[in-house]
C-alpha angles and dihedrals in degrees: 000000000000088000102047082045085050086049102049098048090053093060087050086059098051096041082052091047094046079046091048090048092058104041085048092062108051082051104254091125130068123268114288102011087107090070096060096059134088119259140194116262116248111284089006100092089094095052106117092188107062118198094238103078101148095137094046089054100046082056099049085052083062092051109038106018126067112243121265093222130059116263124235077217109115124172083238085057089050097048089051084049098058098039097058083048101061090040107252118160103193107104117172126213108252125228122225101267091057100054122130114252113245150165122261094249091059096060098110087047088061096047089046097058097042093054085052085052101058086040094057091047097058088049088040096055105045105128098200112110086209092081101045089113095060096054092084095046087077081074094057129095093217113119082218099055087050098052083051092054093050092047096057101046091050093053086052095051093055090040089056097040089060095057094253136157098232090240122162093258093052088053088048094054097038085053099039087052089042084052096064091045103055125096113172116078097233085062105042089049088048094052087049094058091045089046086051085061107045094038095062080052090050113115099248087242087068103048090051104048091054095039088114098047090046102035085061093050095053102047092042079066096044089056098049095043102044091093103038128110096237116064102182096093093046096053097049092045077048099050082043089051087052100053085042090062096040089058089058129107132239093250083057101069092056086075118089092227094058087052083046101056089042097048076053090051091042097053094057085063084083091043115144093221102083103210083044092060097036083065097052100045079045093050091046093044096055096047095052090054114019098044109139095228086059091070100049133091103273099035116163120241089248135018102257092239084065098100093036086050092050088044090058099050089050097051091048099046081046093047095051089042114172090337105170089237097040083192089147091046100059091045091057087048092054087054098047088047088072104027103039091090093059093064139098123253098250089058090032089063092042091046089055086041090059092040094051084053084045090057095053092072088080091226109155104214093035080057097050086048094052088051090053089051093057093040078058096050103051103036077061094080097207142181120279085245087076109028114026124206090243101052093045076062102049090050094048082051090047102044082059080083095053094058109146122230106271085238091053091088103183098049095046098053087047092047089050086052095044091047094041083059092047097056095041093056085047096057085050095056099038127348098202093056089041091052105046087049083061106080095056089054091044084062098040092053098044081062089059098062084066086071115117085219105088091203087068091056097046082046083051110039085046086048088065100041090052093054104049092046088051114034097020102041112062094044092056102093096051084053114078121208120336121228133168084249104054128122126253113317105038089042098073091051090059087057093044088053096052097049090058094038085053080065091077090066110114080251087080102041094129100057095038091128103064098038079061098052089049086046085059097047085055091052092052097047106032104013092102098058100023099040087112082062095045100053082096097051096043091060104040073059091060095047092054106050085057096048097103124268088005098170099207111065100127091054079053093050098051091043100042078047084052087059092043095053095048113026090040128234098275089067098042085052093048090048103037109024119221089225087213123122106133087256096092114140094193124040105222097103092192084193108051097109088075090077098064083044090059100040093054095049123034119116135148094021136143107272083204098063083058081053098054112024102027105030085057095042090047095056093048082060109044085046093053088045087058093045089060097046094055087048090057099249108126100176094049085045096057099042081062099045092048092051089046085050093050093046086067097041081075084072104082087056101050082049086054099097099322123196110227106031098140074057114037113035100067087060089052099032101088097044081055099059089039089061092039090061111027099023103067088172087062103034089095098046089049093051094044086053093050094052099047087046086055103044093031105020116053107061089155142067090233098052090049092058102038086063092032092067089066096063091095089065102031101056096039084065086039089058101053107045087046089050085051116105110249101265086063112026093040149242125338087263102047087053095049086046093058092045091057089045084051087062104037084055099046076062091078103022122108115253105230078063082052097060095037091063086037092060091041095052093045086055089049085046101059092032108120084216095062115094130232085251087050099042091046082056100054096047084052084056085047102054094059089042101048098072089056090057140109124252091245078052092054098038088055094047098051082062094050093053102031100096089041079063082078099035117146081215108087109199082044082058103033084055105043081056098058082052086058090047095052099051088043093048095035105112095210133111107253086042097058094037091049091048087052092045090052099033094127094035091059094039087054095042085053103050091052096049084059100106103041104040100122120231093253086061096054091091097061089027092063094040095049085051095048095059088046087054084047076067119036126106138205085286094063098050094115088061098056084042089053085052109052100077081063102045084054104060091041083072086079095046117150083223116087091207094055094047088054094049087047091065098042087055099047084052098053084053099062086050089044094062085041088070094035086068148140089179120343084237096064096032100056088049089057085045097050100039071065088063105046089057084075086062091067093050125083126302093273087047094064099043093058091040092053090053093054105053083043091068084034102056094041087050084048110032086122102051094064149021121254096228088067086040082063101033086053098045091046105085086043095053099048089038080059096047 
């Protein structure tokens, strides 16, 4: 050590004389002091190895050399090292042999660290799972956590030394006799919380049978620590005492000892210690609800401690009386918060009782605890046998006079929570009830969106919404039609109602967003059956959206859309004209909104009442826009037009489950097909409504076929404007869009149609006088009939398209593929018999089409591949085998599509020599010998091929083992290299 100090302390010098040099010599030391100090020698300044290397060398000596003494470090050193490193705990005692080798001044170390040894074994060790928690306090550095530790070795020790199992009930009884044995309070508090553990694990028998033994026990020591300054012990012996009560049966608490131990578990729950406390409204808590006896067959309605416990809590509230600290009070309204549902109705009435006196004190946080008891109460949900009907009513009636101010912003969002519950619970117990207190709330809560805090509104205005969601809602459809001058209990919704629609008074400008969203919410849920009492509203709304600058147009417009979805928009229009009729003299149209609103928003309307108010409106319009265009006056002109155009955009929705179709349609049908064919600008809107009548609007037989009788004049029309060239069929999208209105029709059109328009498009489509872009269209038209056809249909259309399957023209060939892969895919009847008819015809056509499948058609060609492999049998293995060198390529597609249906069908192969047999075993190494032959073919070859055993081997992993994956791959790999 002296040395290596020696040595260390002549590097800091020459590392202070290089410094000195070159501070001397920008001038920062005093004269001759340069000369004192050590220098480099002439053209050596640059030299990064110095001669003097004595510390390098003394630590090379510690890596490459043995050391000259001899180590402290023993193998037995290293294992305990590594032991206490990974955190095991499972230190055995050594033997003599195997001691470490150590000084003499190091003797005590070496007792130290065997006792702790045997100490950790016996913690360590411990097979009880109870305990499991305690095994990582040994870690810690609390003097707690160790006690715990030593305790519990030690119980272990004896456990073990008795021959015993280390079951829970020989750790009950070891820690109930060290109990008693113990006298400092570290240990006593650390065998209460052993005893906590053990005792939740105890067979209830047990616990019974020795209820009077350790009852005692627990409460000697309750009554020795309740005054003492730790706690730690007390609220573990009181936990203790908790779970000992829980275990016990019914018959037990007809004993008055049972009564005895739990009154001396119940008055710690106003101790002043909080943790203390904590323990015992934890402990009560948990017998009134948790007890075993309360889950069993014949469980009683209440725990039989339910009316002492509520005793309790009056006399105590009583005793403390309008103490200026109410300390006591809030304690025992802490405990009635969680324990007031468990009681029975007779106590429950004398406890509120006892609440509502309480809250006259006008104690702020003794009322906010009262309203949380209640909350309590009611979100509960309980039996009639705890909360009647009647007495959910009368405290609804009493906590009216305990309304808080609307600027007091804490206790009157707890007051609208506790009222919402209370309501709630109400409706469950009896509607009626529930229905005639709600007027009185409505109101209330209207006052309180007068309150300057915005959090009370939002509290209110969700108040109302909850409530009628949840208590109007579910009772509307057994309510007819709501007037002013109905009966109870219509009557009480009317009130309801005018008490929120007083909210759009000017009063209430500065909450007007969320009156209106409580306004929509009404409209959902009562606009069918109350629209005679909303006429007024609706207009007031109205009003309102056209008043200037009215911020709030988009809350009008979604609740204006609420009436309409539910009232219908024969009602809204006789309520709120559109004002619109083409005579206008001015062009302002106040009301035009409405048309978005409706649009948005109709369903389930009468497709009769678009037949007879808007058609006509709409062709007022369209005439007087063309009056205007050929005035000259092109604004006017296309105000007209987009009305007109949004006039027609209400047609999807009255398409969206309409009421009257077997009588309606044939009255709309052929203006349908007139705007389809002669009006471009609607042909969009009116596909888009025939599609949504078919897939929405026909539930029933009757109604498809009702609409389906029209196909013959509805595709016919289809036909022709998709076989249009664009400029006058349309855009890319309108075309796409007939074509999606063509299948959803064939749908519900009769097959023999089907094939009528199939053998007429198949003439078309060999016709010399048809063009590509004809041609390309037909096909299109093909491909969603063909899977609606006959087999004699089908038979007679494959050999239509057969020679387009080698087509030079790609679209002609992509698309007579996707023919192929519709009848193939198609899951009806005539489809599946005509592929098995043809089976050999399309494998040979398809064969024969290999080498000059384009790489557009890949996509179809693949699918419809990969249907005709679904079907194949042993027979039919060369042609899978035929197959494989493409599938393989088209790995490496640039279409995303063919890539994905190469994989599925490389996938359905293997399946398919699965089932050819004659084991899968076997079957998948014929398949796959297939697949290596791709790694001896060129560099493109054996990407693909790689890719393709890679989706093999993960679909198959099962099928085969990956040692003869290997052995098989092997000569093809090496041939390839």
């Amino acid at each position: 050590m002296a040395a290596g100090a020696g040595n260390g302390k002549g590097a800091v010098g020459a590392a202070a004389r290089g410094a000195g040099a070159s501070m001397a010599r920008s001038g920062r030391l005093r004269s001759g002091a340069a000369a004192k100090l050590k220098r480099w020698r002439k053209g050596h300044s640059s030299d990064s190895n110095p001669e003097t290397r004595q510390h390098r060398l003394a630590a090379r000596s510690r890596f490459c050399s043995r050391p000259t003494e001899k180590s402290n470090l023993t193998v037995d050193a290293v294992k305990l090292h590594n032991e206490l490193q990974s955190g095991s705990l499972r230190l055995e005692r050594t033997s003599d042999s195997t001691q470490f080798r150590m000084d003499k001044d190091s003797a005590e170390e070496a007792a130290t660290e065997k006792s702790s040894g045997t100490f950790l074994s016996g913690l360590s060790d411990c097979t009880n799972i109870t305990f499991s928690k305690v095994q990582r306090f040994w870690e810690s550095n609390s003097a707690a956590h160790k006690e715990i530790c030593a305790v519990l070795a030690a119980v272990t020790e004896v456990i073990r030394s008795q021959g015993g199992k280390e079951s829970e009930t020989e750790y009950f009884a070891a820690l109930m006799t060290t109990l008693e044995a113990v006298e400092s309070p570290e240990s006593l508090s650390a065998v209460a919380y052993l005893l906590n553990l053990v005792l939740k694990r105890v067979p209830s028998p047990v616990l019974i049978k020795k209820f009077s033994d350790a009852s005692k026990a627990f409460m000697s020591i309750v009554s020795s620590q309740a005054c003492s300054s730790s706690t730690s012990a007390l609220r573990w012996v009181l936990s203790c005492l908790a779970t000992l009560l829980r275990k016990q049966d019914l018959a037990a608490w007809s004993y008055p000892v049972t009564l005895q131990v739990y009154h001396g578990l119940l008055s710690f729950c106003v101790h002043t210690k909080p943790k203390v406390r904590k323990a015992a409204q934890y402990g009560v808590c948990s017998v009134l609800r948790g007890s075993e006896f309360m889950f069993g067959d014949a469980a009683p309605e209440h725990h039989p401690a339910a009316p002492s416990t509520a005793k309790f809590c009056v006399q105590e509230i009583e005793k403390a009386g309008g103490a200026k600290e109410a300390t006591t009070t809030l304690h025992v309204l802490a405990l009635l918060r969680d324990v007031l549902p468990c009681f029975p109705a007779a106590v429950v009435k004398t406890c509120c009782e006892t609440l509502l006196r309480v809250m006259t004190l006008s104690h702020v946080l003794v009322t906010a605890c009262a309203m949380q008891a209640f909350h309590s109460l009611f979100s509960a949900q309980t039996s009639v046998a705890c909360l009647p009907a009647e007495l959910n009513a009368q405290i609804i009636t009493a906590l009216y006079d305990y309304v808080p101010s609307t600027n007091d912003l804490q206790p009157l969002l707890t007051w609208l929570s506790t009222m919402e519950r209370a309501h709630i619970n109400l409706g469950r117990l009896q509607k009626d009830l529930c229905w005639a207190h709600l007027p009185r709330l409505f109101s209330t809560a209207m006052n309180c969106f007068l309150s300057p805090h915005s959090q009370v509104v939002s509290a209110a205005a969700q108040t109302l919404e909850t409530l009628l969601t949840q208590c109007i809602a579910p009772h509307m459809e057994d309510l007819g039609s709501v007037s002013a001058s109905a009966p109870a209990p219509a009557a009480y919704l009317c009130k309801m109602f005018t008490s929120v629609e007083e909210g759009l008074t000017y009063h209430f400008h500065a909450a007007w967003n969320q009156v209106l969203r409580v306004l929509e919410v009404f409209f959902e849920t009562c606009g069918k059956q109350c629209h005679p009492i909303m006429r007024k509203c609706l207009q007031s709304l109205c009003d309102l959206r056209l008043s200037p600058h009215f911020p709030y147009a988009t809350e009008v417009d979604q609740a204006v859309g609420a009436a309409v979805s539910t009232m219908g928009p024969e009602r809204l229009l006789e309520t709120v004209p559109l004002e619109i009729n083409g005579k206008e003299e001015t062009l302002d149209f106040p009301r035009s909104w409405l048309l978005p609103v409706l649009r948005d928003n109709v369903q389930g309307a009468r497709l009769g009442f678009f037949t007879s108010y808007f058609l006509p409106l709409a062709a007022t319009l369209k005439s007087r826009a063309l009056e205007f265009t050929q005035a000259g006056k092109n604004v006017e002109a296309k105000i007209y037009d987009t009305l007109q155009w949004q006039v027609w955009t209400l047609l999807p929705g009255f398409c969206t489950h309409p009421t009257d179709v077997l009588g309606a349609f044939k009255g709309l049908a052929r203006t349908l097909g007139m705007a389809i064919s002669e009006r471009p600008d609607l042909r969009p809107t009116v596909c888009q409504a025939l599609r949504t009548l078919i897939h929405k609007g026909c539930k029933t037989d009757a109604e498809r076929a009702e609409v389906g009788r029209f196909a013959k004049n509805f595709l016919p029309i289809l036909f022709n404007v998709y076989s249009q060239p664009e400029e006058n069929g349309g855009t890319n999208a309108q075309r796409r869009s007939v074509l999606d209105t063509v299948r959803a029709y064939l749908t519900i059109t009769d097959p023999q149609m089907v094939c009528g328009f199939l053998e007429k498009a198949s003439a078309k489509l060999t016709s010399p006088e048809s063009s590509e872009f004809t041609r390309l269209s037909i096909l299109d038209l093909v491909v969603a009939m063909a899977p609606y056809a006959d087999e004699k249909s089908l038979d007679s259309l494959y050999h239509t398209i057969q020679p387009s399957l080698q087509s030079k023209e790609h679209s002609m060939q992509k698309k007579a593929y996707r023919v192929l892969e519709e009848v193939c895919a198609a899951p009806h009847t005539p489809c599946q018999a005509f592929v098995r008819s043809h089976l050999q015809d399309l494998q040979a056509a398809l064969l024969d089409s290999l080498k000059s499948a384009a790489s557009p058609a890949k996509r179809p060609r693949l699918k419809c591949l990969f249907h005709i492999v679904k079907q194949l049998s042993a027979e039919h293995e060369p042609f899978v085998t035929a197959l494989v060198p493409e599938v393989i390529l088209c790995t490496k597609e640039v279409s995303v599509g063919a890539r994905k249906n190469a994989f599925m069908l490389l996938v359905e192969m293997g399946h398919a020599f699965i089932r050819f047999g004659p084991t899968p075993e076997e079957a998948m190494q014929r398949f796959l010998l297939l697949i290596y032959v791709g790694l001896t073919g060129s560099v493109t070859m054996i990407s693909c091929t790689v890719l393709a055993l890679t989706r093999l081997f993960f679909e198959f992993k099962g099928e085969q083992e990956q040692e003869d994956c290997g052995d098989e791959a092997e000569p093809f790999s090496e041939g390839g290299c």
